[in-house]
C-alpha positions in Angstrom: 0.0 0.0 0.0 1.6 3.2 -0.8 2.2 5.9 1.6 -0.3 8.8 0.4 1.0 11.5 2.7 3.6 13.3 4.3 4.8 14.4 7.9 5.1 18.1 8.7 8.8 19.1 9.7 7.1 21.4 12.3 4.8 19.6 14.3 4.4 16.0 13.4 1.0 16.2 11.9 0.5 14.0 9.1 -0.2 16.3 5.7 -1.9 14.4 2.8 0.3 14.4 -0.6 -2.7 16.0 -2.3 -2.6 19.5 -0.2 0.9 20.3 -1.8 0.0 19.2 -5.4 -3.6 21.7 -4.5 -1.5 24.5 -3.3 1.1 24.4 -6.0 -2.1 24.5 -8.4 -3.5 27.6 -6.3 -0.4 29.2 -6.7 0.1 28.9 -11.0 -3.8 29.8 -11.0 -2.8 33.4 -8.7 -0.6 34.0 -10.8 -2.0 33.6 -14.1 -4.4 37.0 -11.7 -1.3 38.5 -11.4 -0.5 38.6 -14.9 -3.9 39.8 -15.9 -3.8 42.0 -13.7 0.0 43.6 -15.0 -1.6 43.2 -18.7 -4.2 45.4 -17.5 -2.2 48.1 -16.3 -0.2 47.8 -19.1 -2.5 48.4 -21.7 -1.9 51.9 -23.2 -4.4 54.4 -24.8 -3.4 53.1 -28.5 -4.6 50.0 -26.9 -7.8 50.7 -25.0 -8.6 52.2 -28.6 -8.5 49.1 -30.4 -11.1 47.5 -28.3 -14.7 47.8 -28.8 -16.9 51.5 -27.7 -18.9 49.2 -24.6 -15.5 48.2 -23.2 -13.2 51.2 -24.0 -16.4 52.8 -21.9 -15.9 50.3 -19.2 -11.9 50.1 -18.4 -12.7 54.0 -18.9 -14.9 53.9 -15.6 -12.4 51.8 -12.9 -12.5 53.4 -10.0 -9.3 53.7 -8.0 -10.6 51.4 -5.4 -11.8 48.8 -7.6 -8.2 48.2 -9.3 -6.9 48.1 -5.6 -9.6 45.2 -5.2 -8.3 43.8 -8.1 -4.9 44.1 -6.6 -6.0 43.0 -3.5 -7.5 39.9 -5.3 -4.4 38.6 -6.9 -1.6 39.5 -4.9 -3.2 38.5 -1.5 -3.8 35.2 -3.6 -0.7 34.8 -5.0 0.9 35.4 -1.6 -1.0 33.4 -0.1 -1.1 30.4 -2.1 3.4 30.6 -1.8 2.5 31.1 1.7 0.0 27.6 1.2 2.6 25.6 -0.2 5.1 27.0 2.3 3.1 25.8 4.9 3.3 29.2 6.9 -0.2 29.8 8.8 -0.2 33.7 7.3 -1.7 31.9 4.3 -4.6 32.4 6.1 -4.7 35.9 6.4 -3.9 36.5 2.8 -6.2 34.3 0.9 -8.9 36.1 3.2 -7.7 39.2 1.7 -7.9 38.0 -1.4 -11.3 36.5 -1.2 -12.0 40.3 0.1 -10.3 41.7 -2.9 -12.5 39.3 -5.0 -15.8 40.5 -3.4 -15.4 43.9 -4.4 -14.2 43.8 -7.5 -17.0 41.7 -7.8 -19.4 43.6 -6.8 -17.7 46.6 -9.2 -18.1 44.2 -12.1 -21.7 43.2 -11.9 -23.4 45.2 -9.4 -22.0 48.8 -10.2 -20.7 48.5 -13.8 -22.4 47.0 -16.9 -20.1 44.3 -17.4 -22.8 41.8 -18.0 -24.5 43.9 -20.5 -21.5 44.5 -22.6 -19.5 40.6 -22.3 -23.0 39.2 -21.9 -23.6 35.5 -19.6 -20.1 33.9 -21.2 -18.5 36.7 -19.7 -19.6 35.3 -16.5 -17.7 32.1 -16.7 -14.3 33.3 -15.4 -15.8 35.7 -12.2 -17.6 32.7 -11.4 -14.6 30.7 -11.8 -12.7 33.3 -9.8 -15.3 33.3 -6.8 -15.5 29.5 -6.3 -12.0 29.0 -6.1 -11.3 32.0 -4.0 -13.9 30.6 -1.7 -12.2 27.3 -1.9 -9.0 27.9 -1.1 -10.5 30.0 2.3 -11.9 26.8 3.3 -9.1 24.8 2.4 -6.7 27.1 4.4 -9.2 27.3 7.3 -9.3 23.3 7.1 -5.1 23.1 7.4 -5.0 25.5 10.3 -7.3 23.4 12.4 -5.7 20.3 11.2 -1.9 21.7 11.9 -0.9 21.0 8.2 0.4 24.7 8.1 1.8 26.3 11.3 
């Protein structure tokens, strides 16, 4: 029978071989945020141009505290996911921040902008995507503190 996890160097607690192969997966999906993100506030005027009126209108009206969500969003993730596989319990911390950052921008998107109007339901797909696992890896950093898998 194969051995299917792994002992903590910190406090003896057995971790299962699965929670570093999901963090290492939380921390390539943060990052491909953190790219986005970068891409976004890369884009120059020539650029914004070449896109269609509806969303020239839309990255137009970003609030300041939106993109900080946004920021918010992806580097609290992306910290906090390195801080997941590291095993360090400020993961916890961080990917709450993130889930924060993900509310609210969020909440921009659909709730105060038109986004749904002008990328219509497909461009629902990824926010929804973003949500669940943002959520997810919450619970899953909630689950490793009170299991002692991160310290």
């Amino acid at each position: 029978m194969a051995d299917t996890s792994q002992h903590s160097e910190n406090n003896g607690n057995i971790i299962p071989k699965w929670f570093t192969i999901v963090a290492v997966l939380a921390l390539v999906w943060n990052l491909m945020g953190v790219m986005a993100f970068v891409m976004q506030m890369m884009m120059t005027p020539e650029m914004i141009a070449e896109l269609p009126q509806a969303e020239q209108a839309l990255y137009a009206s970003i609030p300041l505290w939106a993109t900080i969500a946004f920021a918010c969003a992806v580097f609290g993730g992306a910290l906090g996911a390195l801080a997941l596989v590291m095993k360090k319990s400020l993961a916890q911390s961080l990917l709450m921040l993130s889930l924060a950052g993900v509310a609210t921008q969020m909440f921009h998107s659909f709730i105060i902008s038109n986004s749904f109007e002008v990328f219509g339901p497909g461009g629902a797909i990824m926010p929804a995507m973003v949500v669940i696992i943002a959520i997810a890896l919450v619970r899953l950093v909630n689950k490793a503190k009170e299991s002692g898998w991160i310290n």
